[in-house]
N, C-alpha and C positions, 0 to 999 in steps of 0.2 A: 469435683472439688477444684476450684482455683489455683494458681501456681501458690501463692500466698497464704492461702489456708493451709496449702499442703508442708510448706514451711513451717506455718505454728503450730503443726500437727505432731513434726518431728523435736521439733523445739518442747511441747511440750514433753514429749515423750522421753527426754533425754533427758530431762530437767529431772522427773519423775525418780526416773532411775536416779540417778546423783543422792535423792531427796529418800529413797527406800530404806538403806541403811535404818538412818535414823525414826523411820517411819514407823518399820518393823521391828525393832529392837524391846518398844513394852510387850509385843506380842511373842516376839523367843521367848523373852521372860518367864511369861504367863504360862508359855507350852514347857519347859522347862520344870518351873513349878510343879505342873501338874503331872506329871510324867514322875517325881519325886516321891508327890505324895498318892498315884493309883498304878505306878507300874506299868508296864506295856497291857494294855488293856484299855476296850472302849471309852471308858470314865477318863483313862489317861490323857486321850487326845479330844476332851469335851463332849464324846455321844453320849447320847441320852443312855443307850443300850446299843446290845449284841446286835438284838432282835435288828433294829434300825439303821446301827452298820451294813447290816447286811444287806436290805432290801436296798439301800444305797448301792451299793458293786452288784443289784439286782440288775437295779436300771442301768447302769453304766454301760455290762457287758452286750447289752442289747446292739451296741456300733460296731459289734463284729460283723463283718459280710460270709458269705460263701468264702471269698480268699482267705480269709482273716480264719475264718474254721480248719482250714488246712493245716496251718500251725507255719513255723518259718518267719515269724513275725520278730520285730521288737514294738516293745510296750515301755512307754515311758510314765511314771505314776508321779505329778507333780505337786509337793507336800505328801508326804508316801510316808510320814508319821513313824511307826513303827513297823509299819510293812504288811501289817493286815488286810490290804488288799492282795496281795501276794498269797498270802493263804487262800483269800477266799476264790483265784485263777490256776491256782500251781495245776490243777488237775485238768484244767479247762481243756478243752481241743483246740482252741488256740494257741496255748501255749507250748503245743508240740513240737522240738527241737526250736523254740522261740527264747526270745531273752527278755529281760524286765530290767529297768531303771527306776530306781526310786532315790527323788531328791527330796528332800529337806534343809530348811536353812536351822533347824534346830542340831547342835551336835549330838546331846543327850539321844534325841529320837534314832538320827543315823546309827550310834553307838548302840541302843537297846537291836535294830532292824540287823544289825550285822552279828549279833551276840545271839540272834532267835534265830534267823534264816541263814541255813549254809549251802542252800541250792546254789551249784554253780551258772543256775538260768539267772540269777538274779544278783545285780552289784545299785552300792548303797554311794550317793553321793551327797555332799553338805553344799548345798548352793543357795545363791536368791532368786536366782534366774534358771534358765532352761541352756544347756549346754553341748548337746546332741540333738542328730535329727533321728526324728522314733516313726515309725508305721501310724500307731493311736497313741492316744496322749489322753491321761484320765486327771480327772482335778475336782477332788471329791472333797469336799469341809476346808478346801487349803484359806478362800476368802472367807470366811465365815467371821474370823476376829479380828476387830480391826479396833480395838480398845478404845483410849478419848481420839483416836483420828477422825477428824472432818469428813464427812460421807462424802463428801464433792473431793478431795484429795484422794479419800481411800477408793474411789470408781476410777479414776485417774489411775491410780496404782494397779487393778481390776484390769482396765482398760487394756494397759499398755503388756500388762504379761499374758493374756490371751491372747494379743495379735503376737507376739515374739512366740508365746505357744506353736500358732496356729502354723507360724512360717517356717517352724520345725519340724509338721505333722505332713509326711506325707498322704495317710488315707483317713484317717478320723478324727474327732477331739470329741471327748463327753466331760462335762462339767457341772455342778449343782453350786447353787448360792443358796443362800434363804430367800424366802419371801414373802415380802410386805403386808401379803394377807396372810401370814400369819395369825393365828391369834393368840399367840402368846410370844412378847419380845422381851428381850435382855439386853441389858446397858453393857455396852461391849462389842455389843455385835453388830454386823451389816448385813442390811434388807434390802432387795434390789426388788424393782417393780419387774414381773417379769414378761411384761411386753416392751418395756423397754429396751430389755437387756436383748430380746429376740430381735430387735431391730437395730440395734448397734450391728450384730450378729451378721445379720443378713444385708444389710450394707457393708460391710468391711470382709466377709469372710465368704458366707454360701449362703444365695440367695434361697436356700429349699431348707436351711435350719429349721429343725424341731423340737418342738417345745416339749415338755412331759412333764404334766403335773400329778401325782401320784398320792390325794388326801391320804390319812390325817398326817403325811411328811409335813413339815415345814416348809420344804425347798420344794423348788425345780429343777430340772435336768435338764440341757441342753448338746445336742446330736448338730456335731458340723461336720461334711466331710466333703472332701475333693470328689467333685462331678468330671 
């Protein structure tokens, strides 16, 4: 990348940020909303079901290594909702004398996540951004809703919080989006092609990124980690 591109890269990026507030703000709504009318609970944070939460933090956990099994870790869960990932790791062998961070920009969500979970492995933060550096970094359904935002703004926004993710991750990041081949979409939401997204990936991040596609999910998964 040229000294110049690499200027409109930052410029954009910064831009972005400034621009996220108002970006995000029908989507707190929306998570807000629903959290009101289904309570902490899968429906609350838009899954379909239990069943598919789950096999979601199936695939996730798969970016533990042998060290990462030891336990001694922190785990950072970015959009951490009501903290249900947290359930479905508390017992894990990772998280053995480990800690968890879960952020959210929604308050309601933080406020349900600290009211359910009193494990002292786990503290609940309200942010937009990523504000510690964590061992793995999980980013399960966070891009999913991106309401009337422009899909070329809202990858932009995508964009720029995975590398700020990424430069906070010291051994791993696992992420899912939707995608495109879907065959079923909703007005609302954002579909990423998912060889695309695999190639931003491994240009900007870990050239050995892996893909995982997991039928009849919607989404993909995506495994980055420090070589």
């Amino acid at each position: 990348m040229a000294a110049g591109d690499d200027f409109l890269k930052r410029t954009i990026g910064a831009d972005i940020m400034e621009r996220a507030p108002a970006l995000l703000t029908p989507v707190v709504m929306a998570y807000e909303r629903r959290l009101r009318r289904y309570g902490d609970t899968p429906r609350g944070v838009f899954w379909k079901n239990a069943e598919w939460q789950r096999r979601r933090y199936e695939i996730l956990v798969r970016i533990f290594d042998d060290v990462a099994l030891a336990g001694g870790i922190t785990v950072h869960d970015f959009g951490c909702g009501y903290g249900a990932l947290f359930d479905y790791i508390a017992d894990h062998p990772a998280m053995h004398m480990s800690r968890y961070v879960g952020t959210d920009m929604c308050e309601g969500m933080i406020e349900a996540a600290e009211k359910r979970i009193t494990d002292p492995r786990a503290t609940f933060q309200r942010h937009l951004w990523v504000t510690e550096a964590a061992d793995y970094t999980f980013v399960s359904g966070t891009f999913n809703m991106s309401m009337e935002a422009d899909d070329g703004i809202w990858w932009e926004y995508v964009e720029v919080s995975l590398e700020r993710l990424w430069k906070a991750t010291r051994r791993g990041m696992a992420f899912n989006l939707l995608s495109t081949s879907s065959p079923e979409k909703y007005d609302g939401l954002y579909y990423a092609a998912p060889e695309d997204v695999l190639e931003f990936v491994r240009k900007t991040m870990d050239p050995a990124a892996q893909l995982i596609v997991d039928p009849p999910m919607p989404d993909f998964t995506v495994f980055v980690r420090r070589r």
